[in-house]
N, C-alpha and C positions, 0 to 999 in steps of 0.2 A: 856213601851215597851223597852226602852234605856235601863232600870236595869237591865233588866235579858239578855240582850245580851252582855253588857259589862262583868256580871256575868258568862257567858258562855265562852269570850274569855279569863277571867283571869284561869278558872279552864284547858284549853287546856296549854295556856303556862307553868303551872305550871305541869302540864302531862307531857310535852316534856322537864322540866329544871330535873323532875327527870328519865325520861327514860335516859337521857347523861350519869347520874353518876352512873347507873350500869353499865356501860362499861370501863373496865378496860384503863387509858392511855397509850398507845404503846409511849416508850423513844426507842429512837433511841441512840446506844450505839458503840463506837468502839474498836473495839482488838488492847488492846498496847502490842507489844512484850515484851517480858522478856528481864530486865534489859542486860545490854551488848552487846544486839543485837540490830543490827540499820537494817533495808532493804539496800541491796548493804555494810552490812561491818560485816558481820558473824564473830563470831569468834573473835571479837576486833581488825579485822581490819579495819586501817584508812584511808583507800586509799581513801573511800568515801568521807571523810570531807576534805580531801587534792586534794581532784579532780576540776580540773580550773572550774570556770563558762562554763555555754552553749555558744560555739561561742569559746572559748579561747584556748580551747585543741587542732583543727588544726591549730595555730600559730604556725608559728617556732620557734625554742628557740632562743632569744638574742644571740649574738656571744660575746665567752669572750672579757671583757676590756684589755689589752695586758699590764703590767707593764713597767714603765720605766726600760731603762738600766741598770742604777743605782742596781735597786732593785735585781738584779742579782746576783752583784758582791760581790766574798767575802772581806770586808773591814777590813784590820788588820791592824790597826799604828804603827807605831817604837814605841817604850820606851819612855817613857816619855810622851807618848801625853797624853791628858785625854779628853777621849769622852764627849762630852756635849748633851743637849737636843737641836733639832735642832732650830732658833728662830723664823723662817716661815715654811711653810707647803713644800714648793718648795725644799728646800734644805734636800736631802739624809742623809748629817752625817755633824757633827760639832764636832772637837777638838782644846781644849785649848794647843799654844805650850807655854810652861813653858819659864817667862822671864829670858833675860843673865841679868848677873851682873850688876847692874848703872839704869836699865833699870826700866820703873816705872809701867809697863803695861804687862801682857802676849801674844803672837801676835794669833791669832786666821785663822784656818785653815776650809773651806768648801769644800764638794761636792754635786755638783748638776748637772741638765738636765736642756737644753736650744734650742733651735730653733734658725737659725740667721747661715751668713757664719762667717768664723774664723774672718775677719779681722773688720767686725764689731763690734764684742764682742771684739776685741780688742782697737777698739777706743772706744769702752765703758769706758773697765779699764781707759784707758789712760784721759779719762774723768773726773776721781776720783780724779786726782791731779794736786795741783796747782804748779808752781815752778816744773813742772817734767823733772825728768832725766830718759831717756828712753834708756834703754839698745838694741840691734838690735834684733826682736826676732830672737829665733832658731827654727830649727826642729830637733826630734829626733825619730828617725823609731824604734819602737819596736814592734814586732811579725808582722811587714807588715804593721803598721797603722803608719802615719805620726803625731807624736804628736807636737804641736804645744807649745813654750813656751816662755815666757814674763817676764824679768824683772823693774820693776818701783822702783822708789822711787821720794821721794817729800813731800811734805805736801795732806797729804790724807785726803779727804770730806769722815769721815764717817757717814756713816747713816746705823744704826745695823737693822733697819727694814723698811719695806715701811710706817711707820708713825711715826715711832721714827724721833726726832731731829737728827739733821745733827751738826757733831762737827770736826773743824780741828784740826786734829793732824798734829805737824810739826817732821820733818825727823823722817819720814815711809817708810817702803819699800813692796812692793808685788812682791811674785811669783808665776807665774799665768801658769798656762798649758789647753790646748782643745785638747780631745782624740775626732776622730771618732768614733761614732757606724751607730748602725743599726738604721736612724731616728734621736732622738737629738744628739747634742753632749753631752759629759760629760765636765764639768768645776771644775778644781781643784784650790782654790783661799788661799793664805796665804800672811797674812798682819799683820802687828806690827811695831813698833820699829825697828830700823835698825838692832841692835848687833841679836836682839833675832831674827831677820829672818835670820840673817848671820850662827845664831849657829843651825837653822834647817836646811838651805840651802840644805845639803846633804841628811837627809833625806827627804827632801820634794820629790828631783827625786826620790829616791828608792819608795819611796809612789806611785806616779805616777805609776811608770813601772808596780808596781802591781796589778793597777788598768785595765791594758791594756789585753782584752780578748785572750787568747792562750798565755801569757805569763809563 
């Protein structure tokens, strides 16, 4: 009795495994657009693939970063200077001034931006040297701004970067100016050798002056 019902249900399944495979399998298939065309950028434009995330488009846009002072001004040296690479990020512009005669070093001139009122940046300087002679600062008004100026000399603690070695130089001299702006100050700093700060002295002002905005 078991044979032929087992016989019975093999011949049903084998009915139903070949009824399946007359029927054709349905693929499910999708329409890719023609090359150079994307949905939302017809025509090869990109605005699609440039478009913010979901959520980021009604941000408002960052407000620009506002450039230092500095970055402003037009920077021409007298003759003779020779612009350097600056040695920190901080500092605007760096020139070598050419040493005087006997002298064994060239004195080195900066501009930069600072925070800080005048008279602390100036016990800074004054900080630098040991044995200082401190000349009275001045003030010099040009186009309306009070510029502010210093001269030292002494034996100067240099230190050419924030991790460089610190080395004293004995009779140095700097001269040092703080222009107002809008926000930091500007610091005009030249240091060397006595003779060779003596022999830029005068153009050191003329520099200054034309660093001072509406001049």
């Amino acid at each position: 009795m078991r044979q032929p019902l087992f016989l019975c249900l093999g011949c049903l399944v084998l009915a139903i495994s070949c009824g399946e495979t007359n029927h054709p399998v349905r693929r499910q298939t999708l329409d890719v657009p023609p090359s150079g065309s994307v949905e939302g950028d017809s025509r090869g434009d990109s605005r699609a693939e440039d478009s913010p995330p979901a959520g980021l488009a009604e941000m408002p846009p960052m407000p620009p970063v506002a450039a230092p002072p500095a970055a402003a001004l037009n920077i021409k040296a007298p003759e003779g200077w020779i612009q350097r690479q600056p040695r920190v990020s901080l500092i605007t512009a760096e020139f070598s001034l050419p040493k005087a005669e006997g002298d064994q070093a060239d004195g080195r001139l900066t501009v930069s931006t600072a925070g800080g009122s005048v008279e602390a940046n100036l016990e800074r300087w004054r900080g630098q040297f040991d044995d200082l002679k401190d000349k009275p600062s001045e003030t010099l008004e040009v186009a309306g701004r009070k510029v502010t100026l210093v001269d030292l000399s002494g034996t100067f603690n240099d230190q050419p970067g924030p991790f460089a070695r610190g080395e004293k130089r004995a009779n140095y001299r700097m001269l040092g100016a703080i222009i107002p702006m809008e926000g930091d100050n500007l610091f005009v700093k030249a240091y060397g050798p006595e003779k060779t700060i003596a022999r830029h002295e005068a153009a050191f002002k003329e520099f200054v002056k034309s660093l001072v905005p509406g001049e």
